[in-house]
C-alpha positions as CSV (number, residue, x, y, z in Angstrom):
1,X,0.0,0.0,0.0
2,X,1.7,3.5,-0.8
3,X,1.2,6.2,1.7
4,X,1.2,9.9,0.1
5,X,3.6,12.0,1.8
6,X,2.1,15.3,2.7
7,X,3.9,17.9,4.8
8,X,1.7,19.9,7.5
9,X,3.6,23.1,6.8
10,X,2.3,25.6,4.6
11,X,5.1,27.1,3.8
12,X,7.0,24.0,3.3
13,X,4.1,22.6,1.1
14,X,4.8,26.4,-0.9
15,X,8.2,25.4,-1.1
16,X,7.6,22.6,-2.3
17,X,5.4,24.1,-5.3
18,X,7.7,26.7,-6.3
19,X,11.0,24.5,-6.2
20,X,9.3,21.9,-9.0
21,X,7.7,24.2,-10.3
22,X,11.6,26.1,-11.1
23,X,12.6,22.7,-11.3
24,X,10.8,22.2,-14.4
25,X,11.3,25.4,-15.8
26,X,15.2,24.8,-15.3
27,X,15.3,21.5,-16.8
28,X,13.3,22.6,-20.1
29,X,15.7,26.1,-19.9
30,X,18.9,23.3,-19.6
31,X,17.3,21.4,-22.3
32,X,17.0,24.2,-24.2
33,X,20.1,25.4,-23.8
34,X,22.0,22.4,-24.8
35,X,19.6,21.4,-27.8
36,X,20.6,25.2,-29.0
37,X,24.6,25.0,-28.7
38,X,24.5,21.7,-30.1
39,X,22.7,22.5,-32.7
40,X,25.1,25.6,-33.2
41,X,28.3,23.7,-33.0
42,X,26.8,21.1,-35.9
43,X,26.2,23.6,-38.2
44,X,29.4,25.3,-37.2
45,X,31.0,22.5,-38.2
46,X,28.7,21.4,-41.4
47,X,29.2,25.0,-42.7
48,X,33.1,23.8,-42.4
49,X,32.7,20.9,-44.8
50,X,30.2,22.7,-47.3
51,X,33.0,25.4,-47.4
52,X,35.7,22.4,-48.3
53,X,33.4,20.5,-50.7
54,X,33.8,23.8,-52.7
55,X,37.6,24.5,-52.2
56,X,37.9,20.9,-53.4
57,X,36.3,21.8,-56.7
58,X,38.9,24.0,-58.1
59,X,42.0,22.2,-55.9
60,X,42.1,18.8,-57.9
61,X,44.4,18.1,-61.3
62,X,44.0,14.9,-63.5
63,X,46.7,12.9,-63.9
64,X,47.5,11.1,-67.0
65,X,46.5,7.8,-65.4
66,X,43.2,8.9,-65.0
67,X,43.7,10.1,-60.9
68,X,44.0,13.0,-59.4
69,X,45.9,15.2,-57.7
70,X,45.0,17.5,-55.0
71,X,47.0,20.8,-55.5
72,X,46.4,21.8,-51.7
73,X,49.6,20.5,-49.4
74,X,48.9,17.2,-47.3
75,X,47.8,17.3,-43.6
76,X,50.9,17.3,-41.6
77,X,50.9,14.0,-39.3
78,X,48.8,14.8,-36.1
79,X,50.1,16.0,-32.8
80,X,49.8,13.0,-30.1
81,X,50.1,16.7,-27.6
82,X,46.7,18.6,-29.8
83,X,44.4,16.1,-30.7
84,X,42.7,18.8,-32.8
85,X,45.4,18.5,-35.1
86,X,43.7,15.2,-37.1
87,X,40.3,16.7,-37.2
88,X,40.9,17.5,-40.7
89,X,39.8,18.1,-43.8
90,X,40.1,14.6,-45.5
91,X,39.2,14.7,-48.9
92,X,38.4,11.3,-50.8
93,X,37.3,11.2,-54.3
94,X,36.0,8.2,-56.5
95,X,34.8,7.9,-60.0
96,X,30.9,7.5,-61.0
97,X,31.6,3.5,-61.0
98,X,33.2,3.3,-57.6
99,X,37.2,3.6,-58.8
100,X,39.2,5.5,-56.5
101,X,40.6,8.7,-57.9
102,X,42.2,10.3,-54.6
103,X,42.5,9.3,-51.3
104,X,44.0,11.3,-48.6
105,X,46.6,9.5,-46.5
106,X,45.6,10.4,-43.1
107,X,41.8,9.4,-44.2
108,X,40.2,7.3,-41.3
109,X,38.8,4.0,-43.1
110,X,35.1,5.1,-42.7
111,X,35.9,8.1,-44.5
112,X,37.6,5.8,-47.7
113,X,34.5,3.2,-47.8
114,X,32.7,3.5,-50.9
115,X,29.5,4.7,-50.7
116,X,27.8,1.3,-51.8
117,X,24.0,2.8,-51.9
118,X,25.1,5.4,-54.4
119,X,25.3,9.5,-53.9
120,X,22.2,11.9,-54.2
121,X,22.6,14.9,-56.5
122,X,22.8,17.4,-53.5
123,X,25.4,16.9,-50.8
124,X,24.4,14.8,-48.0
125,X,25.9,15.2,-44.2
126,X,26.5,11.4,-41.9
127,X,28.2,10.7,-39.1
128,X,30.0,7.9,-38.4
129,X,32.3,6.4,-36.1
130,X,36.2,5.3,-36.7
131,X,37.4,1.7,-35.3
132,X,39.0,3.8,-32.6
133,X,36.2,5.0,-31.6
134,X,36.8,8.4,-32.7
135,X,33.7,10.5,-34.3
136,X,33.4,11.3,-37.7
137,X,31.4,14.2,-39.6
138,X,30.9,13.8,-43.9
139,X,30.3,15.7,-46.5
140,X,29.4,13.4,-49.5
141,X,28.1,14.8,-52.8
142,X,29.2,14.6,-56.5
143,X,31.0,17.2,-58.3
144,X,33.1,18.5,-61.3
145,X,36.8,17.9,-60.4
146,X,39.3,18.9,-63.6
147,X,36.9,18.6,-66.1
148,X,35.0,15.2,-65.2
149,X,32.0,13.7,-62.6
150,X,33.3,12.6,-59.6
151,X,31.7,11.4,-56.3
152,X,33.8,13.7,-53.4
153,X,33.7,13.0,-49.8
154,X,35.0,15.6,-47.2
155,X,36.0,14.9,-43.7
156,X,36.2,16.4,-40.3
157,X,36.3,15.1,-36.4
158,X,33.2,15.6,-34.3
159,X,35.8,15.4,-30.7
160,X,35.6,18.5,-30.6
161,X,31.8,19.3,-30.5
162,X,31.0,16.5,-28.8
163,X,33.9,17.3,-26.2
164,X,32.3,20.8,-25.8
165,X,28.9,19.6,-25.6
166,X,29.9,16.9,-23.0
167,X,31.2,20.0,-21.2
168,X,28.1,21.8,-21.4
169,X,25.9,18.7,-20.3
170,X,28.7,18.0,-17.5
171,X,27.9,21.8,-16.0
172,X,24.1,21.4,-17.0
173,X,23.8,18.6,-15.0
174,X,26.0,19.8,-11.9
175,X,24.5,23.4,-11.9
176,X,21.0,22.4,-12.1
177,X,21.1,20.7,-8.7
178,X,22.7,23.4,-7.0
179,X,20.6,26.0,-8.7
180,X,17.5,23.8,-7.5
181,X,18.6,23.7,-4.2
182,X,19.3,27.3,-3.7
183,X,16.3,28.7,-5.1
184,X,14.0,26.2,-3.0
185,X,15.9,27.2,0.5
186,X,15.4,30.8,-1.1
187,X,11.6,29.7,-1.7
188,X,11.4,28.6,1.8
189,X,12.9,31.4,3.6
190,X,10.3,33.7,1.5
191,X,7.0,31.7,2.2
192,X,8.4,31.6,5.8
193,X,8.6,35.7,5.6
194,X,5.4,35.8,3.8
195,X,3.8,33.9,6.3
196,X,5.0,35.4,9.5
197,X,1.7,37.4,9.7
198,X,-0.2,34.3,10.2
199,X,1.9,32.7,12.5
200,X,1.3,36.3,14.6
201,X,-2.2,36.0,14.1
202,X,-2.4,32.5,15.8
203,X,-0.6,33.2,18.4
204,X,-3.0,36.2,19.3
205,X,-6.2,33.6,18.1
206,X,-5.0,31.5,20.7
207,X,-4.7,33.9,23.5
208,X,-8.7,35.0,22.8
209,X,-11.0,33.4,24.9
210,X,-14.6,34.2,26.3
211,X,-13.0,36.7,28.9
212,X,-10.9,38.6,26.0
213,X,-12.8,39.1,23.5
214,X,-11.6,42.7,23.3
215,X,-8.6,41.7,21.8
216,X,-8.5,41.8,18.3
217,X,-5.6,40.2,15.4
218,X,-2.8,42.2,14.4
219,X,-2.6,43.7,10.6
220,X,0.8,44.2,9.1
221,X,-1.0,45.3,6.0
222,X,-4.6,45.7,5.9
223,X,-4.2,46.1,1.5
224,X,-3.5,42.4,0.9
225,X,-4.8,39.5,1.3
226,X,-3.8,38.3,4.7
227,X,-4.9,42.1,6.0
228,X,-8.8,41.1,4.4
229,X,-8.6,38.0,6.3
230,X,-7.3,39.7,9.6
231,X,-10.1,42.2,9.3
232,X,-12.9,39.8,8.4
233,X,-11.9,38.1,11.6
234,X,-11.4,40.7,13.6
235,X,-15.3,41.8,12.4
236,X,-16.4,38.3,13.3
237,X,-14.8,38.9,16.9
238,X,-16.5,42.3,17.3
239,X,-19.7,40.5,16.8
240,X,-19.0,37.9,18.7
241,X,-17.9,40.3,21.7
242,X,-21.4,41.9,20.9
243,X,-23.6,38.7,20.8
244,X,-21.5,38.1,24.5
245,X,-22.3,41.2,26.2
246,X,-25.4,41.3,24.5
247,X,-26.3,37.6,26.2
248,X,-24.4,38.6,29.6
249,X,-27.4,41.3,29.6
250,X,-29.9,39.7,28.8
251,X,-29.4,37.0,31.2
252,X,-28.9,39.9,33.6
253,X,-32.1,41.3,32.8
254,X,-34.2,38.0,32.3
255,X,-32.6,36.7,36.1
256,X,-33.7,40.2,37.3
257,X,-37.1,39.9,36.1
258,X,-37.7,36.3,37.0
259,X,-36.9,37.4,40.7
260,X,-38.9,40.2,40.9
261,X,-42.3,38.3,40.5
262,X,-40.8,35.3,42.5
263,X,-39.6,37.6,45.5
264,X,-43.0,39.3,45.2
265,X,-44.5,35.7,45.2
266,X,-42.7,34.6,48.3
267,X,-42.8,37.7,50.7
268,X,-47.0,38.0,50.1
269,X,-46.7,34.1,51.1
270,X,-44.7,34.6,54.1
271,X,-46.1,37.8,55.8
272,X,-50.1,35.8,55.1
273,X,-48.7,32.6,57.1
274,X,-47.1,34.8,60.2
275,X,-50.5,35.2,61.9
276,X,-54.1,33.4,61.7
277,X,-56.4,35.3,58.7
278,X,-59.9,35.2,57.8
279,X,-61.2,33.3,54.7
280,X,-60.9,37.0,52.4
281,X,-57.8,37.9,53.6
282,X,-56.6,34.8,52.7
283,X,-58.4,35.6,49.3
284,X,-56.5,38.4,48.2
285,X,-53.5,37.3,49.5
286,X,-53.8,34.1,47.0
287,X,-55.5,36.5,44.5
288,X,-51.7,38.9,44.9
289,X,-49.6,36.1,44.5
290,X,-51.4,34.9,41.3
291,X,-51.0,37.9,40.0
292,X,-47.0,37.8,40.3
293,X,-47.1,34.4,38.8
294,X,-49.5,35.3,36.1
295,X,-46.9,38.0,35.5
296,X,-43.7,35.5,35.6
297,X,-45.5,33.3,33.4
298,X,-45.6,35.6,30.4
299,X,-42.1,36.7,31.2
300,X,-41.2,32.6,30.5
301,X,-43.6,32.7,27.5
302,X,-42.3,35.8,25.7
303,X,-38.7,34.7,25.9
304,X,-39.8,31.5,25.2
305,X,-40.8,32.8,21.8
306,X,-38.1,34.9,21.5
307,X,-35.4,31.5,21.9
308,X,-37.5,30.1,18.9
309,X,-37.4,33.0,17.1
310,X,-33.8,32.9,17.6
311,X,-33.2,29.3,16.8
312,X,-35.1,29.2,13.9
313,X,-37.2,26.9,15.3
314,X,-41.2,28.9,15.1
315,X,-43.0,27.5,11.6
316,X,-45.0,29.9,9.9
317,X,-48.6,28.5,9.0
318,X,-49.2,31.1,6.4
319,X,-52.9,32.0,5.2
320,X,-54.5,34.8,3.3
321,X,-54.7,37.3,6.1
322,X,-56.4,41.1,6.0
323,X,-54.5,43.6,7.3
324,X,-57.3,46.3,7.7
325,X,-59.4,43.2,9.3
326,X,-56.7,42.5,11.6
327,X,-56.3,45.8,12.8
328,X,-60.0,46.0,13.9
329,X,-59.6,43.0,15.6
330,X,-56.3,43.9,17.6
331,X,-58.0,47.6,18.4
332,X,-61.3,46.3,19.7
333,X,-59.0,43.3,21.8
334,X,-57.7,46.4,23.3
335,X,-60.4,48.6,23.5
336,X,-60.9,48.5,27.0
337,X,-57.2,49.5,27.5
338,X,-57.8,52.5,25.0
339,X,-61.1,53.5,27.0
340,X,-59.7,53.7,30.8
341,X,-57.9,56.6,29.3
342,X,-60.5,57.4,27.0
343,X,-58.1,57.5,23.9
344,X,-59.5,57.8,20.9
345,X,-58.2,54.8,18.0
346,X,-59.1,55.5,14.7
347,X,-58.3,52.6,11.6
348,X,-58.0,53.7,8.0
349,X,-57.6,51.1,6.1
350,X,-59.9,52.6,2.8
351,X,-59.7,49.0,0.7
352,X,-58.9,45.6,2.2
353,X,-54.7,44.5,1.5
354,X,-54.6,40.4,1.5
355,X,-51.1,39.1,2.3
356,X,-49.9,35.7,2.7
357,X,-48.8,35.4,6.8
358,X,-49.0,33.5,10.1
359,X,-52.5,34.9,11.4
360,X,-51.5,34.2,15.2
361,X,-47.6,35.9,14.9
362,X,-48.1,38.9,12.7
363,X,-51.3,39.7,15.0
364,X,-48.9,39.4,18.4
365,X,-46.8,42.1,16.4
366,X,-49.6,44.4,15.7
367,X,-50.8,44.1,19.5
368,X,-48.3,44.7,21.1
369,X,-47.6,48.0,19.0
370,X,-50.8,49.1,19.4
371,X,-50.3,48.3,23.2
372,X,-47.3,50.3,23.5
373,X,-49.1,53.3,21.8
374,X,-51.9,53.2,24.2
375,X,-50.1,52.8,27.2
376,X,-47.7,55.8,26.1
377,X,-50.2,57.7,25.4
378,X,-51.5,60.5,27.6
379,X,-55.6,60.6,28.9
380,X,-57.0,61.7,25.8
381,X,-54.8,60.9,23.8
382,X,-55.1,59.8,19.9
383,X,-53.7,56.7,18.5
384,X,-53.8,56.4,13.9
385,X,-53.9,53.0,12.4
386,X,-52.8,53.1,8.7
387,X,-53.1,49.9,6.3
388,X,-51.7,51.1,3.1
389,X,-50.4,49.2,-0.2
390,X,-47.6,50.2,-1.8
391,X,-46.4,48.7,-5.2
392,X,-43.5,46.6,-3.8
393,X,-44.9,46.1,-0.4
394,X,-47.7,46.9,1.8
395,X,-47.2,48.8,5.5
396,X,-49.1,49.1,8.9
397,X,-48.5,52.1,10.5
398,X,-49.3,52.8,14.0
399,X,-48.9,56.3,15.0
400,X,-49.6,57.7,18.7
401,X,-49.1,61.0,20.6
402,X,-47.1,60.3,23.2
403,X,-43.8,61.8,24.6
404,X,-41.6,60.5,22.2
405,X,-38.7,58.5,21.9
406,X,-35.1,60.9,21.9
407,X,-33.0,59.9,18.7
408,X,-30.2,58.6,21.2
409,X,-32.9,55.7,22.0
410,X,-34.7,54.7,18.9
411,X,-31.7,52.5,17.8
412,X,-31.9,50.6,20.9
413,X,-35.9,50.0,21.4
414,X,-35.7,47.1,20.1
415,X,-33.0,45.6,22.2
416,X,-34.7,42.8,24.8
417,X,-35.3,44.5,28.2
418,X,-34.2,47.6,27.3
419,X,-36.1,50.2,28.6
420,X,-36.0,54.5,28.5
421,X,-36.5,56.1,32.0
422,X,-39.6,57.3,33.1
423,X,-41.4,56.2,30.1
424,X,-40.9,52.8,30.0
425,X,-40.4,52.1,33.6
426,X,-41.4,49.5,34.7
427,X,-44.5,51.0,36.6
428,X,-45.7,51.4,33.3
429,X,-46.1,47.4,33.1
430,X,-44.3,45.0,30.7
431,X,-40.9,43.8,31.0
432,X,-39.7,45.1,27.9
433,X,-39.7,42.5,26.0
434,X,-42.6,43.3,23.5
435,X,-40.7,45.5,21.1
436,X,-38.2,43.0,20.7
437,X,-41.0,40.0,19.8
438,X,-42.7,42.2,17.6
439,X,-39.7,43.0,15.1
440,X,-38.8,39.0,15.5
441,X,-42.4,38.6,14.6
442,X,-42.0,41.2,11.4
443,X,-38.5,39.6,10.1
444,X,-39.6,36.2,10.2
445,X,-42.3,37.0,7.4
446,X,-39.1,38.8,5.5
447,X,-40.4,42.5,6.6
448,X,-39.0,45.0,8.9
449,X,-40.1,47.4,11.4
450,X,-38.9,51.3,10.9
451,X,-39.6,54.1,13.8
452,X,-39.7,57.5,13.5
453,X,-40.9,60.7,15.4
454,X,-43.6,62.1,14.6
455,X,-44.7,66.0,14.8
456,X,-45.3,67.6,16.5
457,X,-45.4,64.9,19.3
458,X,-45.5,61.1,19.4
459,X,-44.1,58.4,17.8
460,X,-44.6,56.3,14.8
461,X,-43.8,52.9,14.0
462,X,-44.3,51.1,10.4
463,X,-44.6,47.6,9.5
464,X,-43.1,47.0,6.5
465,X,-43.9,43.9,4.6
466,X,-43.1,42.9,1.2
467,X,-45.5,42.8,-1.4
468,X,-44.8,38.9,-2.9
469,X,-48.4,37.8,-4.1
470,X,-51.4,39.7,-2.2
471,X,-54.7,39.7,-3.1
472,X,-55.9,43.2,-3.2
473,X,-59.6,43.1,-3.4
């Protein structure tokens, strides 16, 4: 069974990549490079024996006998000390038939073998190797030598190229390791030094925790790529410290609220068993304390809703619903709230708006809008219902004439048990949780809630809800 080998490190793995990656750009550059000087020295050495092929022409005389004479002066005999010395020219000639005309001396015997499977018109180049073992480059071709056809072959040793070529492949193939292994200890040290802000940004990663989530990663440079990641990060972490202190308060608040009522609960309990009552006493006593746990059970049911709005977990059962109609329902549930302070709630709503929504949740929204408007309210007071359609969506507006809500606070309304001082405190009733539901309520049917001061006094909030399908009678 073979096992990959993978390296952990990234920047060894980057190493890695760039080193074969300049590993194969080196080998095809080597390649390259020796095909081209090769290639060079060859025709160097070709354009020697085309240039002797044509000397030869004019250097030959015809002998009585029939042979020939070459007019240039023999080779002299070669230097045992400068090999180069027999690299030639030789210079062999034969008649059309295959009857040796000339023959240099010093000719290697591949050079004087007759060309058994004949000569083309145009001069051909061969290699070919000497018994010695000794490399041979020809020049075979016919041509007009004193006056007559003859079949002429020139000549010259290939030691030399192939001694420089073996040269160049020698320092090819001992540079290109060396070269390999420089530029991937180079590539290393680089991805190392490109990757030092990483390294720096686990080490502070690891150092946050749930108690320092004020610390944030460092940014060497917030223009490239690692910088983006550092600041997406650090964004995650500011929400994160958010969503914290966020939940730190509202467990603060929802523990504070849930002792109230139970404190209430327990201290009517203990001052009603001190001494012997009579039957009503006893009455309201039982009648107080129900009224505290009435009270803590609606604080457990709204944040009860409020966990499943958070979690995802509350299904929609959407239906036709009509938004006018719902608003006469909601302001007649609450009439008798409206008439204790004899406000007056008027509904315009001019044509029934149909949209497609969860009856039972987009009704606990409206109510407890309308709620907040009447109990803000002063005695007299006038609270404006508004169904309108719009062409992208349709809106609920409930508009009172209240205080007011001072711009500092509108961004934080919705925030669960948030409350502003004096009017919403909490002798004013409700734990301030109704807000919060009632935008949960809005975003779960893909809608929103906007507030707004009014004028010249009150406060308006919109439900905003998109259009999608409605029927619009």
């Amino acid at each position: 069974m073979t096992i990959a080998w993978r390296p952990r490190s990234v920047r060894v793995r980057l190493a890695l990549w760039h080193l074969v990656a300049l590993v194969a750009v080196l080998a095809l550059y080597a390649g390259g490079v020796f095909v081209f000087v090769r290639h060079s020295l060859m025709a160097n050495l070709d354009g020697q024996l085309h240039e002797d092929f044509e000397r030869a022409e004019d250097a030959f005389a015809r002998n009585p006998d029939g042979t020939l004479s070459y007019l240039i002066a023999d080779r002299e005999p070669p230097d045992p000390a400068d090999p180069d010395t027999s690299a030639g020219p030789w210079v062999v000639v034969w008649a059309l038939d295959g009857r040796p005309l000339y023959r240099d001396a010093l000719a290697p015997a591949p050079v004087a073998a007759w060309a058994s499977g004949g000569v083309a018109v145009r001069p051909s180049f061969r290699s070919a190797q000497a018994p010695d073992g000794t490399w041979l480059r020809e020049l075979t071709g016919r041509g007009d030598l004193a006056g007559g056809a003859a079949i002429v072959r020139i000549a010259r040793s290939e030691e030399r190229v192939r001694r420089e070529t073996r040269g160049l492949l020698v320092v090819l193939l001992l540079g290109l390791p060396i070269a390999c292994g420089i530029a991937g200890f180079g590539a290393y040290l680089v991805a190392r030094r490109a990757l030092a802000p990483i390294d720096r940004m686990t080490t502070a990663a690891r150092g946050i925790t749930a108690a320092r989530l004020a610390d944030r990663l460092p940014i060497d440079n917030p223009d490239d790529e690692l910088g983006h990641l550092a600041s997406v990060f650090n964004a995650t972490f500011s929400r994160l410290e958010a969503s914290f202190e966020q939940l730190r308060r509202f467990t603060a608040d929802a523990s504070h609220e849930m002792r109230t009522p139970l404190t209430a609960i327990r201290a009517v309990g203990e001052v009603g068993l001190r001494e012997p009552r009579s039957s009503q006493e006893y009455h309201e006593i039982i009648g107080s304390m129900l009224e505290e746990a009435d009270r803590l059970n609606r604080l457990v049911e709204s944040l009860l809703t409020l966990a499943r709005a958070d979690s995802g977990g509350a299904r929609l059962l959407r239906e036709p619903v009509d938004l006018g109609g719902m608003a006469r329902e909601v302001v007649e549930h609450l009439s008798v709230l409206a008439e204790d302070k004899q406000q007056a709630v008027t509904i315009e709503a001019p044509q029934p708006v149909v949209v497609q929504a969860d009856r039972l949740v987009l009704r606990q929204a409206l109510i407890n809008l309308v709620d907040n408007a009447i109990k803000y309210s002063p005695a007299h007071g006038q609270i404006r219902i508004v169904v309108a359609a719009e062409p992208s969506d349709v809106t609920v507006t409930v508009q009172d004439t209240g205080p007011g809500i001072a711009p500092e606070h509108i961004e934080r309304i919705f925030e669960r048990f948030y409350r502003i001082d004096k009017s919403r405190s909490r002798g004013a009733g409700g734990a301030g949780l109704g807000l919060s539901i009632a935008r949960s309520a809005v975003e779960a049917h893909g809608g929103r809630i906007e507030v707004e001061c009014a004028q010249p006094a009150g406060t308006v909030f919109r439900i905003v809800l998109p259009r999608g399908n409605p029927q619009q009678a």
